[in-house]
C-alpha positions, 0 to 999 in steps of 0.5 A: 517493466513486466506486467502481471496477469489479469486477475480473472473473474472467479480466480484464486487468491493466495493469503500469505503472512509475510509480517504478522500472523492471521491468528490476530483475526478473530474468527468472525472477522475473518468470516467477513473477509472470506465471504465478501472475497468468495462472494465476488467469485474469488476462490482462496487459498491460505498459506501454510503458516498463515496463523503461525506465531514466531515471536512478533511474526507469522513465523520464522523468515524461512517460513514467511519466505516459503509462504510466500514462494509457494504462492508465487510457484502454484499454478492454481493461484492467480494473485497473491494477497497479504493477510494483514501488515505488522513488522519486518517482512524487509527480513524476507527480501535477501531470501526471495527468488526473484527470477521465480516472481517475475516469471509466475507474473502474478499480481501481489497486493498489500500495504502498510509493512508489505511496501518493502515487499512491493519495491523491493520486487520493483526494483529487483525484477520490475515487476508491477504490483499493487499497493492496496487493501490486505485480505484484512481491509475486506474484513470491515462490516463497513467496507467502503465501495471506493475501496472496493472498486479501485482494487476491481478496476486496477487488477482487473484490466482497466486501462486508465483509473482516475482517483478523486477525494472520496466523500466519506472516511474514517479512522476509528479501529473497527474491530475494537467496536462492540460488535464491530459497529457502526464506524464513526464517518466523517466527511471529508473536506477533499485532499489538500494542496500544499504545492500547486502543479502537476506531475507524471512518473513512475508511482513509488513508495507506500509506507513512509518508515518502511519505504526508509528500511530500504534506504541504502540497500539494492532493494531501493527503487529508482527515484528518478522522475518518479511520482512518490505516494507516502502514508503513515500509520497512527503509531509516528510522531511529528519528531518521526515523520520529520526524521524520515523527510529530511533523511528523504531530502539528504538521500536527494529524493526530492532532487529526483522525483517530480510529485509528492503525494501524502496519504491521511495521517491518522490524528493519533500522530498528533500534527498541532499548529506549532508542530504541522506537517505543512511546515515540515514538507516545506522544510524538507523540499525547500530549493524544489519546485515539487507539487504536494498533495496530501490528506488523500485516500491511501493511509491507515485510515479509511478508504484507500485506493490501490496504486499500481507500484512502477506504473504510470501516474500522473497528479493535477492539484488544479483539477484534485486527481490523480490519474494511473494510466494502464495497462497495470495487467495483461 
C-alpha cells in the first residue's frame, strides 16, 4: 500500500470532471462551493474541461483523461477533487497513466460514478485514496459539519477515525428547492443491523452498479479479507439491487470479504415490506457467517462520511461504529 501526501492546511485542490460536466452547477451553487473551500484555506484550481459538454459527459475520454492526468502531473496541486458524479468515468481507466498516479501521491477523492476511478487506482497501483464528498457536496447551503469533518480528519493526517450514526440526515434534492432551502431533516434512528458481529479488512467498494462495472475486468480489486462499503443512488430498484448481490454472490464476494456494510438507500428505490433489502441480503449471503450493517451515512443522501479505499477498517455491530485505522496520508 502507497500512501498520499497529507493534504496541507492552505493547499490546492484540482477540480476535475471525470463523468458529467460542472456546467450542470448553477453559477450560485457553484459560488457556495468555492467560498466554503477557499474559506477553509484551500486554493482551487479547475480543469481545462471542466464545463465542457460531450454528449452526456464533460468532454470526450481523451479530454476527461488529460484533465485528470494534468492534475495528478502540476506540482501546485496537493489533492485532486471530483466536481461532481454522473456516468461512465470507467471509460477513462484503459487510458490512465498509473505509474504517473502513483508517483504524484496525491489524495483523490469522489464518489458515486468516481468509485470505478478509486479501485481501479487501488488496484492497478495501490495507491489509497478516498471515497467521499465531490466539490459539489460543499456546495449545499445546509452542509452538515459530520460531513465536513471526516473528509478534515482523514485527509488531513489523523491516525485513527471513528464514525458513529450522525443525528440528523436528508435526502431531499437541494438544489431543486426554491432558493435552495431549507432541507427537510429527519432524525435519524441510527444504522441498522442486519447480521450481528464484527470485521476488519481492507475498506473497498462505493457505488454499488459502478463498483460491478468492474467485474471481470484487471481493474477489480482483491476481495480477500476485505470490509466492503455498497451505497446507492435514488435511480435503482429493488429488481436492480437484487441483480447486483447475487451477481456479488456467483463472482464468490461473499466467500472472500469479512463485512458487509451498506449505505442509506435513498427511498426513491422503493424497498417495500414484500420487496426489502433485508430479504435480499440475506438471500445473497446465505451459507456465510458475515456482519451487515446498513442505513449508514455514505449514500446519496446526506451526510456522508469518507472511506479511506485500501485502508484498514474495522465494523462492531454491538458498540454501532465503524472504525479507519491510519495512517491514510503521509
Amino acid at each position: 500500500m502507497s500512501l498520499p501526501r497529507k493534504l496541507p492546511s492552505g493547499g490546492t485542490l484540482g477540480l476535475v470532471p471525470p463523468s458529467s460536466s460542472a456546467g450542470l452547477l448553477s453559477p450560485r451553487v457553484w459560488r457556495i462551493g468555492a467560498d466554503r473551500l477557499q474559506g477553509k484555506g484551500f486554493r482551487l484550481k479547475v480543469a481545462d474541461h471542466a464545463s465542457g459538454r460531450h454528449g452526456h459527459a464533460s468532454g470526450t475520454i481523451e479530454e476527461r483523461v488529460e484533465d485528470l492526468m494534468d492534475m495528478f502531473a502540476d506540482p501546485e496541486v496537493d489533492a485532486i477533487m471530483c466536481i461532481i458524479g454522473g456516468f461512465n468515468c470507467h471509460q477513462l481507466l484503459e487510458h490512465l497513466d498509473y505509474d504517473l498516479i502513483y508517483q504524484a501521491g496525491k489524495p483523490f477523492v469522489g464518489f458515486s460514478d468516481i468509485t470505478a476511478l478509486n479501485n481501479a487506482i487501488w488496484s492497478r497501483c495501490g495507491l489509497l485514496n478516498f471515497s467521499g464528498p465531490c466539490f459539489i457536496t460543499f456546495c449545499q447551503p445546509e452542509l452538515p459539519r459530520y460531513t465536513e469533518e471526516c473528509f478534515e480528519r482523514v485527509l488531513m493526517g489523523e491516525e485513527e477515525v471513528q464514525v458513529r450514526p450522525s443525528v440528523m440526515w436528508a435526502e431531499d434534492r437541494w438544489y431543486d428547492h426554491p432558493d435552495l432551502g431549507p432541507r427537510e431533516w429527519k432524525t435519524n434512528p441510527g444504522w441498522r443491523v442486519l447480521n450481528p458481529g464484527r470485521a476488519r479488512g481492507t475498506a473497498l467498494g462505493g457505488n454499488l452498479s459502478t463498483f460491478m462495472l468492474l467485474a471481470g475486468t484487471e481493474y477489480w480489486p482483491d476481495l480477500e479479507g476485505a470490509l466492503l462499503f455498497l451505497e446507492e443512488d435514488g435511480d435503482e430498484t429493488p429488481q436492480t439491487i437484487d441483480r447486483h448481490l447475487t451477481h456479488l454472490r456467483h463472482l464468490g464476494a461473499f466467500e472472500s470479504i469479512s463485512g458487509l456494510v451498506l449505505g442509506r438507500f435513498p427511498s426513491q428505490v422503493g424497498f417495500s415490506a414484500q420487496d426489502g433489502l433485508e430479504a435480499m441480503v440475506q438471500e445473497a449471503i446465505k451459507g456465510y457467517d458475515l456482519p451487515v450493517l446498513a442505513d449508514v451515512d455514505i449514500s446519496h443522501t446526506d451526510p456522508l462520511f469518507t472511506i479511506p479505499i485500501g485502508g484498514r477498517a474495522e465494523m462492531d455491530t454491538d458498540e454501532g461504529l465503524l472504525r479507519f485505522r491510519g495512517p491514510f496520508v503521509r
